[in-house]
Steps between C-alpha positions, in 0.01 A plus 500: 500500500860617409622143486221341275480814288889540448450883444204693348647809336357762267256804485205486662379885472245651808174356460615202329546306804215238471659346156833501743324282744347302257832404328617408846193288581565342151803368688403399824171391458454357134847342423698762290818434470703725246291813344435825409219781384540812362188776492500853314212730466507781217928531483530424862717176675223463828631121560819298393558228744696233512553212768612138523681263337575403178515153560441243772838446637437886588881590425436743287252777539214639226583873372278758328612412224497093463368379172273139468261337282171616529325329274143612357636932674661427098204537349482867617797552359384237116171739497732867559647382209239468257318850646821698433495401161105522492550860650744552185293462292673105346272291655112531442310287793217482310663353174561154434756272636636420112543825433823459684509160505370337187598147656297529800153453305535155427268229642214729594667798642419725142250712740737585785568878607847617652219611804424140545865407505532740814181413683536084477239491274678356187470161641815375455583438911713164446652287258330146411781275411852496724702777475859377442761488782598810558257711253401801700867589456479478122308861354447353132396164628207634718404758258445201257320285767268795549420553129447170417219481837118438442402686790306392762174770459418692195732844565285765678215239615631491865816514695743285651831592697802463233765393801791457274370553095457841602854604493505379112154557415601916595847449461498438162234779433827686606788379358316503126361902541837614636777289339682434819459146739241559766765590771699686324209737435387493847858593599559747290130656505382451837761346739815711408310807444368450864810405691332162599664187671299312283549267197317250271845317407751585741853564368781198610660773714183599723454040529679525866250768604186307477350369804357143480122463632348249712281280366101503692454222770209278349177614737243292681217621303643567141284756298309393138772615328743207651252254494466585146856418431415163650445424174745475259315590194245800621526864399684602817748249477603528107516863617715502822717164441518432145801697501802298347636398844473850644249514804461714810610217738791292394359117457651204379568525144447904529639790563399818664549866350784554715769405223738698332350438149154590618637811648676575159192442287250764414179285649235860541252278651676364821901602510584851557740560792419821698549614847200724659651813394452394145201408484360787679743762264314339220150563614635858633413670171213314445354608866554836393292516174823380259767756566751469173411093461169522360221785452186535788290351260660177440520464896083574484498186264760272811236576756166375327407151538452301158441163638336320781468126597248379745724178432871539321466138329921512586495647835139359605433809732341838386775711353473896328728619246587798336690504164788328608434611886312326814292720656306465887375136508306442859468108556516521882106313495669229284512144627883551477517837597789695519568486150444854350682853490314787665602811360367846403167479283677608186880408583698265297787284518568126542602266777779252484473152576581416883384847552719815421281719321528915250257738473329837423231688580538812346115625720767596810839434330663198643733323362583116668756244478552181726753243475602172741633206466291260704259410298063455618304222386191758391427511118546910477574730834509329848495684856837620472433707180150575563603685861759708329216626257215509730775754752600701180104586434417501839834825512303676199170551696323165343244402708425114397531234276166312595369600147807296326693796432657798732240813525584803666 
């Protein structure tokens, strides 16, 4: 175990010891090869593990406090935004979107809410035409792409997961109510404030410190969503791909989000860089019914669901939001399977693609973060996730998730 492990190290407080075993089993059994997870409840550290390697020459070994991409855990971080300034008072979720931003309402967006921004309801999940080489580096040029979109649905008629427009879509909700770029404010508000190892635009100096991922080994059975990006021109794949030459898994012509200038670039829908520490400091407050971040009431709003797919038209599997959340979304009984996020009934967070995952669930307290480097083929959490969840409930006195969600 010591050899293919390198060295697990960390806190793993008395009764605790199931999400250690897990994290282990993650290693041995399920092909981890570089990660972490890091668990509070109410203002105490329960778990911070770490183990592995950070890459697959295993030379060097994964710390507490290695940063990565993790992808679509951003959103978290896009929504946290736009509730701090919600919770202020600046941003009303109710009003709409050209209130703020009187360019958005062209081509049949006049109707759309700042709620339906945050719940991928606005209907603006992908761009038509080709974004240009290299555009999801390029702020104005997005934000111009995005106004200029018919969208897909009339806004607030259904919902459909906003993969990468959601990091402009919110992120420029932000950057017009506050005056400052998107991560700047959610440095200076949230991250800083917080003492998190976690950015949306990493400084040059930090570059050396990010990890690179793995890219997914293509399955035997792929799920709808890949077989939707089969073809070139459906929802899924406009979503996912059409990207400017930025993708998950490096292809000919492309390039995947592991590149300095994607790193650099404030992209709130799929680039922060975080280690598990982060992402679990940032939920910390939440867990805990909004300590100095936001007010109890605001985190009443995170935890209610606002939108619910028997079908996500993007992801083509049932999905649940909140505004600007995922919440518990059971499709075990799926012909995939294995392609949902069991949590607590009324927690909130959101998974990362290749499976790291951030959460609350202020009902017992628990804050989450998870972070690795080998990436799963599974659309939101696979088994490696999932365990570490299913151990931290099972430590809190839940009984089962056979309803969809963790009961006690």
């Amino acid at each position: 175990m010591a050899d293919q492990l390198g060295k697990v190290a960390g806190v793993c407080v008395p009764g605790w010891e199931p999400v250690r075993q897990a994290f282990e089993s993650n290693f041995s059994d399920h092909g981890e090869l570089g990660a972490s997870v890091c668990i509070h409840v109410g203002d105490s550290t329960v778990v911070d593990l770490c183990g592995g390697f950070t890459a697959e020459d295993r030379k060097t070994h994964w710390t507490s406090d290695t940063i990565i991409v993790v992808f679509s855990n951003t959103k978290g971080a896009t929504a946290l935004c736009a509730h701090v300034l919600a919770d202020r008072g600046q941003l009303e979720l109710d009003a709409p979107v050209a209130k703020y931003w009187p360019e958005f309402a062209q081509n049949g967006k006049s109707a759309a809410t700042v709620a339906m921004m945050l719940n991928h309801s606005v209907g603006v999940p992908a761009l038509r035409e080709p974004v240009k080489q290299g555009g999801v580096t390029d702020w104005d040029y997005m934000i111009q792409r995005i106004e200029q979109e018919k969208p897909f649905w009339e806004p607030g008629t259904q919902h459909g997961y906003h993969a990468v427009t959601f990091g402009w879509t919110v992120g420029e909700l932000v950057r017009r109510v506050s005056g400052r770029s998107f991560g700047t404010f959610f440095r200076e508000e949230i991250a800083g404030p917080l003492g998190l190892d976690f950015w949306i635009g990493i400084p040059a100096n930090m570059e050396r410190e990010v990890v690179p991922y793995i890219p997914p080994a293509v399955g035997p059975k792929p799920n709808a969503f890949h077989v939707a990006l089969g073809s070139p021109m459906s929802l899924a794949a406009l979503a996912v791909l059409n990207t400017g030459g930025y993708r998950l898994i490096d292809a000919a012509g492309q390039r995947g989000m592991d590149t300095p200038e994607v790193h650099a670039a404030e992209i709130g829908g799929a680039g922060g860089i975080a280690s598990a520490r982060g992402i679990a400091g940032m939920y910390k407050p939440l867990a805990t019914r909004g300590g100095k971040l936001v007010s109890g009431s605001t985190v009443e709003r995170m935890m209610q669901t606002s939108a619910a797919a028997i079908v996500d038209p993007v992801l083509r599997m049932q999905t649940h939001f909140g505004l600007g959340f995922m919440k518990t979304t059971d499709n075990r009984r799926w012909a995939d399977g294995n392609n949902g996020m069991i949590l607590g009934e009324r927690a909130f967070g959101h998974p990362g693609a290749g499976g790291s995952l951030g959460f609350a669930d202020p009902d017992c307290e628990l804050s989450f973060g998870y972070v690795m480097n080998r990436m799963g083929g599974d659309v939101l959490l696979n088994v490696r996730g999932q365990s570490l969840v299913n151990a931290a409930y099972g430590c809190l006195g839940y009984r089962s998730n056979e309803a969809g969600a963790w009961i006690r």
